[in-house]
C-alpha positions in Angstrom: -2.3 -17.7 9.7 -3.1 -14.5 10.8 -1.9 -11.4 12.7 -1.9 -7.7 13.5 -0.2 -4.6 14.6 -2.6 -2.0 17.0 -0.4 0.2 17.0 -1.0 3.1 14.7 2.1 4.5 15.6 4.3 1.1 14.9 7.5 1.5 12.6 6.7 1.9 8.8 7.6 -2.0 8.0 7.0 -3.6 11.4 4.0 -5.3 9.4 6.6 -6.7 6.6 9.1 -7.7 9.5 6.2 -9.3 11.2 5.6 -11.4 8.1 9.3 -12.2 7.0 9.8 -13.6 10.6 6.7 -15.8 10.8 7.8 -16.8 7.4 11.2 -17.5 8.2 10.2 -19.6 11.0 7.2 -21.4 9.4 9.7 -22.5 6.6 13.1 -23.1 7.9 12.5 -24.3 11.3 9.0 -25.8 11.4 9.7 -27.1 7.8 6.3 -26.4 6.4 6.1 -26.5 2.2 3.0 -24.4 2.0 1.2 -21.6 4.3 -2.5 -20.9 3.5 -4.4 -18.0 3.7 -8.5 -17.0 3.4 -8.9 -13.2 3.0 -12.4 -11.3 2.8 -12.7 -9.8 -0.8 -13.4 -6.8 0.6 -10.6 -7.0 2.5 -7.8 -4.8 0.5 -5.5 -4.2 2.9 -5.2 -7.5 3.4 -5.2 -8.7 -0.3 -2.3 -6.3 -0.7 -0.4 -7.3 2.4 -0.6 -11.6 1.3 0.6 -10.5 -2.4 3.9 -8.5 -1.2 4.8 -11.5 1.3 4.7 -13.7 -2.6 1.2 -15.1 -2.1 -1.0 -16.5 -4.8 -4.5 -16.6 -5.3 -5.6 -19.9 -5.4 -9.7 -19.5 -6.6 -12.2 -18.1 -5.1 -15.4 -19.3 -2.4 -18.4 -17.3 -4.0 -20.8 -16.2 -1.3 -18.8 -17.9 1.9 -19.3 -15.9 4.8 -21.8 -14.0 6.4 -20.7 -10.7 7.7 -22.4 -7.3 7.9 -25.5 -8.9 6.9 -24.6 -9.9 3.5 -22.9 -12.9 2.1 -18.7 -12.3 1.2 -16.4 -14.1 -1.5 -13.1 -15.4 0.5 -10.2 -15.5 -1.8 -7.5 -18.2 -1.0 -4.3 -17.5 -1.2 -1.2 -19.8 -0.6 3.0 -19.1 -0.4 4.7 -21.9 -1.3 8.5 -22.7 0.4 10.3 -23.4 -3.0 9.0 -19.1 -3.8 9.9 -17.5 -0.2 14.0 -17.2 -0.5 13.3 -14.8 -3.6 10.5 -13.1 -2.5 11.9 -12.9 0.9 15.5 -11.4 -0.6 12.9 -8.6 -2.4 11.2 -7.4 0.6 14.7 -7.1 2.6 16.2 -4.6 -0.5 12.8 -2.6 -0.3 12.9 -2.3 3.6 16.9 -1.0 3.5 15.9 1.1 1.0 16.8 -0.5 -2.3 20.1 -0.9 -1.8 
């Protein structure tokens, strides 16, 4: 799982819309129970993008890549079916606004 936007000039919330429809899809029509995730502890942006789309951490892989010549922690992260309808029902109120 894994995606971007290139444009800097893309919609504020194209990236949540991305999500909630590859979510949408993943769950209710492919009919997958659990989506997975490895993030780059150094990665923020990213850490903070997988928590609002309702993913948890799941532990932690100490020393699992090598990148800019040093070794990086990957966090996995997992979004389970059963929590998407409410978390997906939260991020639709905060993209209309909050109402």
């Amino acid at each position: 799982w894994g995606f971007y936007i290139s444009e800097e000039t893309a919609p504020k919330g194209s990236g949540t819309i991305m999500g909630i429809l590859a979510l949408d899809k993943i769950f209710n029509e492919v009919g997958m129970n659990k989506v997975c995730a490895e993030v780059i502890h150094t990665n923020s942006g990213s850490f903070r993008y997988h928590k609002k789309l309702g993913f948890i951490v799941e532990g932690r892989f100490v020393d699992h890549v090598w990148k800019d010549n040093q070794y990086l922690d990957v966090i996995p992260m997992a979004l389970f079916k059963e929590n998407w309808a409410k978390v997906r029902i939260e991020l639709l109120t905060d993209l209309k606004g909050g109402t």
